[in-house]
N, C-alpha and C positions, 0 to 999 in steps of 0.2 A: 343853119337848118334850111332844107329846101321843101318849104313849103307845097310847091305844086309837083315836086318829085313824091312825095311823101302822099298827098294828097288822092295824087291819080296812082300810086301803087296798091290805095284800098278800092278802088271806082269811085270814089266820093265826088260828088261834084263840090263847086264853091258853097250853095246855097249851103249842101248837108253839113260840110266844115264849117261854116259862119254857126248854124244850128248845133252841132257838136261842142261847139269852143264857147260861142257865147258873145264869138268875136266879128261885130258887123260883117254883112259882106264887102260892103265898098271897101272897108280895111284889110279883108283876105286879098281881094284884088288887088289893091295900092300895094301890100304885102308882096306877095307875088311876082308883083313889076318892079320891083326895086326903089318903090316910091315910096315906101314908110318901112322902118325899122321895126324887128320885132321886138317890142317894150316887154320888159322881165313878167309883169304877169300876166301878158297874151304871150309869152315862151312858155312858162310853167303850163298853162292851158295846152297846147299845142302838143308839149312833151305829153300831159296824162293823157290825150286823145291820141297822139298815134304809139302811145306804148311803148318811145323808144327811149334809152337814157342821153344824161347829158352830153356823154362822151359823143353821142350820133349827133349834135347838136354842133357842127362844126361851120356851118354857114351860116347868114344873116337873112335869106331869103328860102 
């Protein structure tokens, strides 16, 4: 999943996604950058906030 494609395709900035998900923002960011993995239940978060299924969920960042 590409996190900052997915992101900026709603205008969300980081802060609104960390506030959406529940998911720090240091860890959107590190996310983002390819510096931390997305762990299965900040993936399940992410899938129900941007609405997409798992099949759209083909990348790690």
């Amino acid at each position: 999943m590409d996190v900052k494609r997915e992101r900026e395709k709603r205008g969300w900035s980081k802060s609104e996604l960390s506030r959406r998900t529940g998911i720090g923002l240091t860890e959107i960011i590190r996310i983002e950058k390819g510096q931390l993995p997305i762990y299965p239940k900040w993936r399940k978060r992410l899938v129900e906030c941007f609405g997409i299924t798992e099949v759209e969920n083909d990348g790690d960042r």
